[in-house]
ZADRENNU-852735 format. One record per residue (C-alpha): residue number from 1; residue in three letters; x, y, z. Coordinates in steps of 0.1 Angstrom, whole numbers, m for minus. Example, Ala and Ser with C-alpha at 12.3 -4.5 7.8 and 13.67 -1.06 7.14 Angstrom:
REM ZADRENNU-852735
- pos / code / u / v / w
- 1 / ALA / 123 / m45 / 78;
- 2 / SER / 137 / m11 / 71;
//
This chain:
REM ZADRENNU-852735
- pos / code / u / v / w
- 1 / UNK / m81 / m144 / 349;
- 2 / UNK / m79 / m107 / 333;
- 3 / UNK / m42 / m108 / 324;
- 4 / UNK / m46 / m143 / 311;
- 5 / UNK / m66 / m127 / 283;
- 6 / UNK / m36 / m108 / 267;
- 7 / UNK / m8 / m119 / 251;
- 8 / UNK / 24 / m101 / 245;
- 9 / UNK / 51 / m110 / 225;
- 10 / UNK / 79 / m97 / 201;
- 11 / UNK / 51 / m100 / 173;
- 12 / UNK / 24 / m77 / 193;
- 13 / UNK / 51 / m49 / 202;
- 14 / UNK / 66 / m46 / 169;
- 15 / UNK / 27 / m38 / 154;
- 16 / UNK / 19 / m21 / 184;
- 17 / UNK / 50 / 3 / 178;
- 18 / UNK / 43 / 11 / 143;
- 19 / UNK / 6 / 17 / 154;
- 20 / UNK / 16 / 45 / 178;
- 21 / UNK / 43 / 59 / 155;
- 22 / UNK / 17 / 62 / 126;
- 23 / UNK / m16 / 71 / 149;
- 24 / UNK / 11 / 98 / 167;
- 25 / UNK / 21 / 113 / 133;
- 26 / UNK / m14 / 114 / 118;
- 27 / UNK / m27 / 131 / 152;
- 28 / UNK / m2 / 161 / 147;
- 29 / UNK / m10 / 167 / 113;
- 30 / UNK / m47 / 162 / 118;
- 31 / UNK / m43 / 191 / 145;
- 32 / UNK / m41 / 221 / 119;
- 33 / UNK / m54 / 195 / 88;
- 34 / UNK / m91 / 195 / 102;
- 35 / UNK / m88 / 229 / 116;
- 36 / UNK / m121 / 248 / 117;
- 37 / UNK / m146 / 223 / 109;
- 38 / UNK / m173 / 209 / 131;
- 39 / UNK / m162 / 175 / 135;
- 40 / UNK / m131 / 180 / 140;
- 41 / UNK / m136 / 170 / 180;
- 42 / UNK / m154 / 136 / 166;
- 43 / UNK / m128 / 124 / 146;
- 44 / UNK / m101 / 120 / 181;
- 45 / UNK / m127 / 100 / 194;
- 46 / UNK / m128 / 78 / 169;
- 47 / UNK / m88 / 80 / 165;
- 48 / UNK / m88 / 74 / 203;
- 49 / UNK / m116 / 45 / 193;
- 50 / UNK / m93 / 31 / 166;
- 51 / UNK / m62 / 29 / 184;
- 52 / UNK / m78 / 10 / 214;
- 53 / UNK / m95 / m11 / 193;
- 54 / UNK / m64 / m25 / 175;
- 55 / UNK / m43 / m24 / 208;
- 56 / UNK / m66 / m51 / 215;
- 57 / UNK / m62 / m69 / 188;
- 58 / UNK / m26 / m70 / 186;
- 59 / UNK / m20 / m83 / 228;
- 60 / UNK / m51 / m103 / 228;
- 61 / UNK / m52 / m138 / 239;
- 62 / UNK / m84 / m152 / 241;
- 63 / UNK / m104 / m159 / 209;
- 64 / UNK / m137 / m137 / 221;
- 65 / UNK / m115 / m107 / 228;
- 66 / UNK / m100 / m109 / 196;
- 67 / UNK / m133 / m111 / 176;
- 68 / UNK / m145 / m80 / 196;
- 69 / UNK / m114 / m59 / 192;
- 70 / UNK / m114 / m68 / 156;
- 71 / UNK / m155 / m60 / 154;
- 72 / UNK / m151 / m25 / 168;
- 73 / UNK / m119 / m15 / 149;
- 74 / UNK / m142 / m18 / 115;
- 75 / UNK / m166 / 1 / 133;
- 76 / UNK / m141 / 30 / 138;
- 77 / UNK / m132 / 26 / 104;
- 78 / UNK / m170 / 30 / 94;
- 79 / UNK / m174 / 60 / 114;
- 80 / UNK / m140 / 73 / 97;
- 81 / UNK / m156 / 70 / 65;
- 82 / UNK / m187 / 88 / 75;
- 83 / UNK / m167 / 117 / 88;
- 84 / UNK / m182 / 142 / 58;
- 85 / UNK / m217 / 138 / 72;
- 86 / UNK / m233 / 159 / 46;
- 87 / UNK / m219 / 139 / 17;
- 88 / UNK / m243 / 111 / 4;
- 89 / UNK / m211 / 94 / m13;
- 90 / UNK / m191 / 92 / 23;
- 91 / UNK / m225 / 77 / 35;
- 92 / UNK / m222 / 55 / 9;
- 93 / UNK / m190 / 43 / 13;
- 94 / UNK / m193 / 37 / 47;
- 95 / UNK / m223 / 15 / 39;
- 96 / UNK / m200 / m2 / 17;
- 97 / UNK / m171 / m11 / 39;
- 98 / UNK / m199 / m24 / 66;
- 99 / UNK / m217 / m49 / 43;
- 100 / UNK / m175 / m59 / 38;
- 101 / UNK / m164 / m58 / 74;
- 102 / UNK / m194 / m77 / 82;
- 103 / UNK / m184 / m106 / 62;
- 104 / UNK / m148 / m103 / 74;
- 105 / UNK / m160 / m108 / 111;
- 106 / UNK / m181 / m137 / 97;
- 107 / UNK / m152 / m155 / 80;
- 108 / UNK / m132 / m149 / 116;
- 109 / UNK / m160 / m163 / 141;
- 110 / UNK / m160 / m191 / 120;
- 111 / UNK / m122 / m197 / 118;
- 112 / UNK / m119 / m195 / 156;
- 113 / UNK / m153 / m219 / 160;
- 114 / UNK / m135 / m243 / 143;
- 115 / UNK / m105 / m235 / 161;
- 116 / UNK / m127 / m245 / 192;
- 117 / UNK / m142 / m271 / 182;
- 118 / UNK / m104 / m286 / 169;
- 119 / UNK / m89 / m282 / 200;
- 120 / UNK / m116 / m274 / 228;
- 121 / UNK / m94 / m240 / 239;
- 122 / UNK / m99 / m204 / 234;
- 123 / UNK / m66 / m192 / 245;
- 124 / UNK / m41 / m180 / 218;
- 125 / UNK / m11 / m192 / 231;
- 126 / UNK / m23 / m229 / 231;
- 127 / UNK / m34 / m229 / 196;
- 128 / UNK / m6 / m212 / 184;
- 129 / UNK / 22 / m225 / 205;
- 130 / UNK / 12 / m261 / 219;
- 131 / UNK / 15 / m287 / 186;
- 132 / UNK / m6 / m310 / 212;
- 133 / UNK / m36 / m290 / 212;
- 134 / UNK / m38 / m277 / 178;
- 135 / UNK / m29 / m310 / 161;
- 136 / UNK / m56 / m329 / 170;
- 137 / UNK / m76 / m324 / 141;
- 138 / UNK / m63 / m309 / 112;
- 139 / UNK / m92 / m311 / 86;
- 140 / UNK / m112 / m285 / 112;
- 141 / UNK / m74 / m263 / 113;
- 142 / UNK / m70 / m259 / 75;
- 143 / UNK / m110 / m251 / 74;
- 144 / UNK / m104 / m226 / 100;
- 145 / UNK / m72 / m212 / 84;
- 146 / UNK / m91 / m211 / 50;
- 147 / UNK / m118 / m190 / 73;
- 148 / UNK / m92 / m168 / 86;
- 149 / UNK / m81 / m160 / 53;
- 150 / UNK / m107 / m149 / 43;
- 151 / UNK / m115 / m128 / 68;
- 152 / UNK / m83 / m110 / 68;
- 153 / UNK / m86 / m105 / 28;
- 154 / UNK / m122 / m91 / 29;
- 155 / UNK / m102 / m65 / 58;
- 156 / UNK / m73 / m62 / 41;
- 157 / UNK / m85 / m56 / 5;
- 158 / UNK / m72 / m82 / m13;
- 159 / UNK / m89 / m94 / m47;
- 160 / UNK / m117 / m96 / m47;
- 161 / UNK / m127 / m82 / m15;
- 162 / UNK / m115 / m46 / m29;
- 163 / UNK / m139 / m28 / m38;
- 164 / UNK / m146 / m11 / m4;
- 165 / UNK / m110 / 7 / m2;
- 166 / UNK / m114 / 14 / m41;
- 167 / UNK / m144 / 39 / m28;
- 168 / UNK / m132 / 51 / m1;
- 169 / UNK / m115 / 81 / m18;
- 170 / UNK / m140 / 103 / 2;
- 171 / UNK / m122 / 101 / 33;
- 172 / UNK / m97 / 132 / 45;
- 173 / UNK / m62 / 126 / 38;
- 174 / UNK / m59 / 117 / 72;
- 175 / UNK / m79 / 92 / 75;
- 176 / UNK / m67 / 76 / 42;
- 177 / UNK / m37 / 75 / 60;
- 178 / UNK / m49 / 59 / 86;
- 179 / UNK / m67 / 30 / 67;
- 180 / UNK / m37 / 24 / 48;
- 181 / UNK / m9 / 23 / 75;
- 182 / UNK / m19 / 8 / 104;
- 183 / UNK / m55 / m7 / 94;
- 184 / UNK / m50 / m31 / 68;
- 185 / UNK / m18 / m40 / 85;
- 186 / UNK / m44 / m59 / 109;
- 187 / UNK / m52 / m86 / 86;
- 188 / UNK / m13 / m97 / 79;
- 189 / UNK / m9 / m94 / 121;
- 190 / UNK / m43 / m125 / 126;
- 191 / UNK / m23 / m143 / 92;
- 192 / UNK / 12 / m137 / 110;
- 193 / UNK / m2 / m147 / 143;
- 194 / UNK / m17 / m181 / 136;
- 195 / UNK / 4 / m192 / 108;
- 196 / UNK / 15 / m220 / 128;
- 197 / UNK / m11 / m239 / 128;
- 198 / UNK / m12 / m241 / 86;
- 199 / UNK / 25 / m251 / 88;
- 200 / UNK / 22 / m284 / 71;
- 201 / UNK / m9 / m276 / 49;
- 202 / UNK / 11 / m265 / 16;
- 203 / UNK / m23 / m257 / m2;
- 204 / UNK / m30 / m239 / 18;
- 205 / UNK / 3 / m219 / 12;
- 206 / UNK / m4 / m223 / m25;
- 207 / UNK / m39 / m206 / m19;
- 208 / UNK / m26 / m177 / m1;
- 209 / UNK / m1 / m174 / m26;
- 210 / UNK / m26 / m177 / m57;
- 211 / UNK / m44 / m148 / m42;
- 212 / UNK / m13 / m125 / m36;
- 213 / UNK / m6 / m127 / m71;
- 214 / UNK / m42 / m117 / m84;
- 215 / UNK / m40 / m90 / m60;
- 216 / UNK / m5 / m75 / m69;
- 217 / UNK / m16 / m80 / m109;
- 218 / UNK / m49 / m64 / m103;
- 219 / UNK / m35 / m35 / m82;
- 220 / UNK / m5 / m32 / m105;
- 221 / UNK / m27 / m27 / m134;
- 222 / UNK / m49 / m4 / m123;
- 223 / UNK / m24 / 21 / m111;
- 224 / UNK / m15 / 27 / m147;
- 225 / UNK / m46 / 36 / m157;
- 226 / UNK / m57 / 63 / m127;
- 227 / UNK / m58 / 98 / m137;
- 228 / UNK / m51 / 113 / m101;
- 229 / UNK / m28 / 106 / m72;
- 230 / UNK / m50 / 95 / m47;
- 231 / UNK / m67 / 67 / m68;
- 232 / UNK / m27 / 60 / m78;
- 233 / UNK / m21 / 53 / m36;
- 234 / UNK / m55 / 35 / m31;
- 235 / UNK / m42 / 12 / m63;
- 236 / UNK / m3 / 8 / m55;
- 237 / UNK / m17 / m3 / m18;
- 238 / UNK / m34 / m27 / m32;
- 239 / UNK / m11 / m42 / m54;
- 240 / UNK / 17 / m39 / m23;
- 241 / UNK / m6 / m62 / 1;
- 242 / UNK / m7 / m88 / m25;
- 243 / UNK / 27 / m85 / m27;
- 244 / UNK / 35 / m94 / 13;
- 245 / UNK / 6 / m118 / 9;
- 246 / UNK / 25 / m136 / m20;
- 247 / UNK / 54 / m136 / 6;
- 248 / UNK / 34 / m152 / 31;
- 249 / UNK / 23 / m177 / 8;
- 250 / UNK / 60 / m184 / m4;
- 251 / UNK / 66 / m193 / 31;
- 252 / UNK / 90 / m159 / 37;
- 253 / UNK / 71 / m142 / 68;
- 254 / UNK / 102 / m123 / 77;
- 255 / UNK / 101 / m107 / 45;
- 256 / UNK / 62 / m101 / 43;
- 257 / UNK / 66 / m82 / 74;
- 258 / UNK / 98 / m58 / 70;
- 259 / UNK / 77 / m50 / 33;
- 260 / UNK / 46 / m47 / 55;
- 261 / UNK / 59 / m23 / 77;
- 262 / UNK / 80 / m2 / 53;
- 263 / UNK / 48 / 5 / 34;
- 264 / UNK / 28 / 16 / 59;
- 265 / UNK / 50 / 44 / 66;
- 266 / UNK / 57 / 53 / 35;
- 267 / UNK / 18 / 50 / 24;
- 268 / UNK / 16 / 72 / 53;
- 269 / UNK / 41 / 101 / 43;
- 270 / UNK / 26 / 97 / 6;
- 271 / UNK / m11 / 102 / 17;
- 272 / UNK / m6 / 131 / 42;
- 273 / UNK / 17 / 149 / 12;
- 274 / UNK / m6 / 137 / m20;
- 275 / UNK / m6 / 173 / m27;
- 276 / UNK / 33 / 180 / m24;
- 277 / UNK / 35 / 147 / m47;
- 278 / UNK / 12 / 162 / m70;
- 279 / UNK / 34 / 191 / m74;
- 280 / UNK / 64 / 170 / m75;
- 281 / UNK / 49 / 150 / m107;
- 282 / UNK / 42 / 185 / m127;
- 283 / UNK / 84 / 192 / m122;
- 284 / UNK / 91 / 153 / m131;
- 285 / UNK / 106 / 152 / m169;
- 286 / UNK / 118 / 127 / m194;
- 287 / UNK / 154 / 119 / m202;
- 288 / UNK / 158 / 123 / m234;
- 289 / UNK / 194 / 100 / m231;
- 290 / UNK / 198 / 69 / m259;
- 291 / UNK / 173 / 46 / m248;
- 292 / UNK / 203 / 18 / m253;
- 293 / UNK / 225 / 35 / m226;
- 294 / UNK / 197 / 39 / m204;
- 295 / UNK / 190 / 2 / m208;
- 296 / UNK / 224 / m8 / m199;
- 297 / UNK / 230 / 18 / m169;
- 298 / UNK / 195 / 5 / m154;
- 299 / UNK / 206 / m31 / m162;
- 300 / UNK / 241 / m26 / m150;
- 301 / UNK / 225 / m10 / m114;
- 302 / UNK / 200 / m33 / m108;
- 303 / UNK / 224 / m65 / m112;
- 304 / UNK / 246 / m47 / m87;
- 305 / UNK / 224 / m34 / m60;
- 306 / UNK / 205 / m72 / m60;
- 307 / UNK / 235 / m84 / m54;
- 308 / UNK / 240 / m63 / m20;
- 309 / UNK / 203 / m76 / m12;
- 310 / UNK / 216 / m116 / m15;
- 311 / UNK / 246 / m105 / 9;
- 312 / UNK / 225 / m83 / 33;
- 313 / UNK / 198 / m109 / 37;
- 314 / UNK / 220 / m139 / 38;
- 315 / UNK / 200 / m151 / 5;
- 316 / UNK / 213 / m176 / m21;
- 317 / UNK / 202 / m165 / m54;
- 318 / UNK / 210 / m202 / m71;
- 319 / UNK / 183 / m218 / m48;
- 320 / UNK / 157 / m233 / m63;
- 321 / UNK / 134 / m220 / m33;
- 322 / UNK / 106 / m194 / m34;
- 323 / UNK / 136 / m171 / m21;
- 324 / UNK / 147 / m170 / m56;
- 325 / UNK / 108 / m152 / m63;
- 326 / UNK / 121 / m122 / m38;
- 327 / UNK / 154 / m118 / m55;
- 328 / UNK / 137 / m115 / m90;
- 329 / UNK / 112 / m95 / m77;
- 330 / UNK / 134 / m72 / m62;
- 331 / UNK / 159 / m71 / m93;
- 332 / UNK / 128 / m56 / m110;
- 333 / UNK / 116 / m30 / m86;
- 334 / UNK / 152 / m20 / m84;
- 335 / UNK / 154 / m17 / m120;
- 336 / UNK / 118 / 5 / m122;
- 337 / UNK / 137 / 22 / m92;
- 338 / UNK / 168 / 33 / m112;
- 339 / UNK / 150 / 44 / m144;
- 340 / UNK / 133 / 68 / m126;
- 341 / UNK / 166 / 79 / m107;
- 342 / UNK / 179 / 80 / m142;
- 343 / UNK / 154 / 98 / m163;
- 344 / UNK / 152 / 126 / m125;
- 345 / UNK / 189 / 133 / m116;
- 346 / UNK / 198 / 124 / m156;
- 347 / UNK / 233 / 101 / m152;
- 348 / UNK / 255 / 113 / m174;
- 349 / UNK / 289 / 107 / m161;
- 350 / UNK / 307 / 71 / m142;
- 351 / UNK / 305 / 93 / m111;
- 352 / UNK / 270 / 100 / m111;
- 353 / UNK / 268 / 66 / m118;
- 354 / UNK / 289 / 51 / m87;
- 355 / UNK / 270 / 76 / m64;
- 356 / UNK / 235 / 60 / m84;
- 357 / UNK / 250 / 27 / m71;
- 358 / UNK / 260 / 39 / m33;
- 359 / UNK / 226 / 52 / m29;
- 360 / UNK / 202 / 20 / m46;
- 361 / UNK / 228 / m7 / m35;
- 362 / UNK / 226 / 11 / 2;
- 363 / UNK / 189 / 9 / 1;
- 364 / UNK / 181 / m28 / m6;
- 365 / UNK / 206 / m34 / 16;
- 366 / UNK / 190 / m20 / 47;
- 367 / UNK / 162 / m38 / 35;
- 368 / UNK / 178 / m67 / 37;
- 369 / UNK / 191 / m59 / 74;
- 370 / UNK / 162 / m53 / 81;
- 371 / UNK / 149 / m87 / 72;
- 372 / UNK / 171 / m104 / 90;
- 373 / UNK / 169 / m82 / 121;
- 374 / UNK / 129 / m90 / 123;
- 375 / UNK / 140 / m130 / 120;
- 376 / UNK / 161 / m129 / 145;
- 377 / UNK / 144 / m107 / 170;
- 378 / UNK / 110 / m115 / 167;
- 379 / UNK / 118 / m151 / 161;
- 380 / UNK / 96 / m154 / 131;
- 381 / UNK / 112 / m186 / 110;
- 382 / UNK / 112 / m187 / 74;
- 383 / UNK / 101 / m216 / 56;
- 384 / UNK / 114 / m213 / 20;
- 385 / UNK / 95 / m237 / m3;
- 386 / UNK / 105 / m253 / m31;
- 387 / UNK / 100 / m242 / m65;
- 388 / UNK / 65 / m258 / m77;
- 389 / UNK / 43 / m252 / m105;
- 390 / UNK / 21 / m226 / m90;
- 391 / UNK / 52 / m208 / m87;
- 392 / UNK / 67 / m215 / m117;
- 393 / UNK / 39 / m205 / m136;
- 394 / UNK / 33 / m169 / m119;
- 395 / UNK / 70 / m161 / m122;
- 396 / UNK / 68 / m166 / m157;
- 397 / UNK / 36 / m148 / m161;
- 398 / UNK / 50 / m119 / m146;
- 399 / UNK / 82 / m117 / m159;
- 400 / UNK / 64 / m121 / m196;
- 401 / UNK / 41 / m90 / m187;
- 402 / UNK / 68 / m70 / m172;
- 403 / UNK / 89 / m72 / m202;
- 404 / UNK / 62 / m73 / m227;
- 405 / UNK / 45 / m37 / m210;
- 406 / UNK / 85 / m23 / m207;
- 407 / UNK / 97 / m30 / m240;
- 408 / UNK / 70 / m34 / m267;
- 409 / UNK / 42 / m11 / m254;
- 410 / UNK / 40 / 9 / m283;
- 411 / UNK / 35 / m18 / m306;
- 412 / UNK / 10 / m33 / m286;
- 413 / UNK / m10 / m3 / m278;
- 414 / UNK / m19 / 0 / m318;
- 415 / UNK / m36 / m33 / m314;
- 416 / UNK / m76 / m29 / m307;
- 417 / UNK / m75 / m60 / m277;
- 418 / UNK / m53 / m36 / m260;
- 419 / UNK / m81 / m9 / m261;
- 420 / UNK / m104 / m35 / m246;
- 421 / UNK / m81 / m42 / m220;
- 422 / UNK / m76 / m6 / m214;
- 423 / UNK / m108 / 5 / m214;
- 424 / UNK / m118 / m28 / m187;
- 425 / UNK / m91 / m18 / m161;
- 426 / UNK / m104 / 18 / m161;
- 427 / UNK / m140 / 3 / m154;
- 428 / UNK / m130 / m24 / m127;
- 429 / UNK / m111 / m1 / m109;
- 430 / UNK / m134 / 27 / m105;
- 431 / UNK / m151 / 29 / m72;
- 432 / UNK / m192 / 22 / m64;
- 433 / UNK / m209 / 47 / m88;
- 434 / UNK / m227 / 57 / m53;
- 435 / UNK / m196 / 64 / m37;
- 436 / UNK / m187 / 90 / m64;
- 437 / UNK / m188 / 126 / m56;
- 438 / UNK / m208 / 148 / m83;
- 439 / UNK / m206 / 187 / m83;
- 440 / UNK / m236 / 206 / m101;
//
């Protein structure tokens, strides 16, 4: 009866190995980080806590055991952000992130009421895996998918369910780590998990995908305008979960996942180095090359290392599928990617320039590998839509703000709407004014 409560699969180890690779890594640093102060004992409880708690959440199998896994990892995540006892803004924050968790574990006992009441099982693997039970009435599974969703975006941060990890600056580096590597990864694992269930419902798709595309906008945005690296990390997270949820909603779960993963560790290394990155940003200068030939190097890189991506991931860039949305958006982050590469190791020669090439095109390509590896292993199916409106029209918006903020900034910057709009990204993305430490 026990064992028929957990639920292991390819899925479950996969987040239960970058759990213990990121909880291990985050232990040994905290060792000598938190070194000396009083609660330093309580915060490997709740470390201990945490881990546990998400264990459970990943291998369970029956909907109550999932609820109360999920419950007591935001209660980890509470005490986490109380760990400065003696600050009124960590209190705050805390207080914060509970009135949000508490409306994520709403969202989630209603998904999986209606989930019960749709197919009179609270077992996992019959939802999920039996088209006979979970088919029987499909107006209660898109409510409870629309539920779940909702649940995992007032966990995971998306827009507008933000806020919370906007003030949670007060936490240690540590335990910003923590939240950002192997927390929010919880709300793509319960998307990931029952996505089977929504398969047919393509509104669904569409709404998931609408709300990846506020979130990587909004988190996008606001990373321009922050002033220090942390609130940088808390922003680029943001804007990087809208971006796997877009993927998700584009029907590429494969690719949601490898981007998942690969930015939890790397959100990981970033926050427990913020001050090496710091220093590394005072170093950071300029090229002063033509602006032309900087262009066309970028250009020229960018056109060949996507390339290498379409081989690697077995992708066909002439589809009119939401694939074609992953190439674009990687010819563009391979493009921001070389400009910096550019403008830090300053490309002067065709030699620097095939070496630029090895390096970027070796990259996306191990990206792409590792795409395909987590398709075939962990038996995750892509289901590549075709090219609507929705999509259409968000690929066009972004392309149009890309170029437009790349190319004709300083004209638009002299305009006084552009002041406006500065001055309302700084406000929306600050955190809670109670959640802001002040020194007297």
């Amino acid at each position: 009866m026990i064992l028929e409560c957990f639920f292991i699969d390819r899925l479950s180890i996969s987040f239960l190995i970058l759990l213990f690779l990121i909880n291990s890594q985050i232990c040994f640093f905290s060792r000598t980080y938190l070194e000396g102060q009083k609660a330093k004992k309580d915060f490997f409880i709740y470390l201990l806590g945490l881990t546990c708690a998400l264990c459970f959440v990943f291998t369970a199998n029956h909907l109550c055991l999932f609820w109360c896994a999920w419950v007591f990892s935001q209660f980890f995540i509470i005490c986490f952000l109380r760990y400065q006892a003696d600050w009124q803004a960590a209190k705050e924050s805390a207080i914060l992130a509970k009135n949000n968790f508490f409306i994520s574990a709403l969202f989630l006992a209603v998904s999986f009421m209606c989930l019960f009441l749709s197919s009179h099982s609270l077992y996992i693997q019959d939802l999920v895996f039996d088209p006979g039970v979970s088919g029987v009435h499909p107006v209660l599974n898109d409510m409870s998918m629309v539920a779940l969703i909702l649940s995992a975006a007032a966990q995971s941060a998306f827009v507008p369910c933000h806020q919370w990890l906007l003030s949670s600056l007060n936490a240690p580096s540590p335990v910003s780590a923590l939240m950002h590597g192997g927390f929010l990864a919880s709300g793509f694992f319960v998307i990931l998990r029952f996505y089977p269930i929504c398969s047919q419902a393509f509104w669904i798709y569409d709404l998931i995908f609408f709300i990846g595309i506020v979130t990587l906008l909004s988190g996008a945005f606001w990373k321009l305008v922050q002033t220090n690296v942390k609130s940088m990390l808390v922003c680029s997270t943001i804007a990087q979960m809208g971006y796997a949820l877009m993927q998700i909603g584009a029907g590429l779960f494969s690719y949601a996942l490898a981007h998942m993963m690969m930015h939890a560790f790397f959100k990981t290394y970033l926050f427990l180095g913020t001050s090496s990155a710091s220093d590394l940003n005072k170093k950071y200068v300029l090229s002063r090359e033509d602006p032309s030939k900087r262009l066309f190097f970028c250009v020229l890189i960018s056109i060949l290392a996507t390339s290498m991506f379409t081989i690697a991931a077995q992708v066909d860039p002439l589809s009119l599928t939401t694939e074609l949305l992953i190439v674009i958006f990687v010819f563009f982050g391979v493009f921001e990617w070389t400009e910096s590469v550019y403008d830090f190791f300053e490309i002067h020669t065709w030699q620097s320039l095939v070496c630029t090439v090895f390096l970027v095109g070796l990259t996306v390509c191990l990206y792409g590998i590792w795409v395909k590896f987590l398709e075939g292993r962990l038996s995750i199916l892509n289901f590549p839509q075709s090219l609507r409106v929705i999509h259409m029209v968000f690929m066009m918006i972004g392309l149009s703000i890309f170029i437009i903020f790349k190319f004709f900034l300083k004209f638009i910057s002299k305009n006084d709407w552009f002041t406006v709009f500065y001055v309302s990204l700084v406000n929306s993305s600050r955190p809670h004014k109670k959640t802001i430490q002040t020194i007297f």
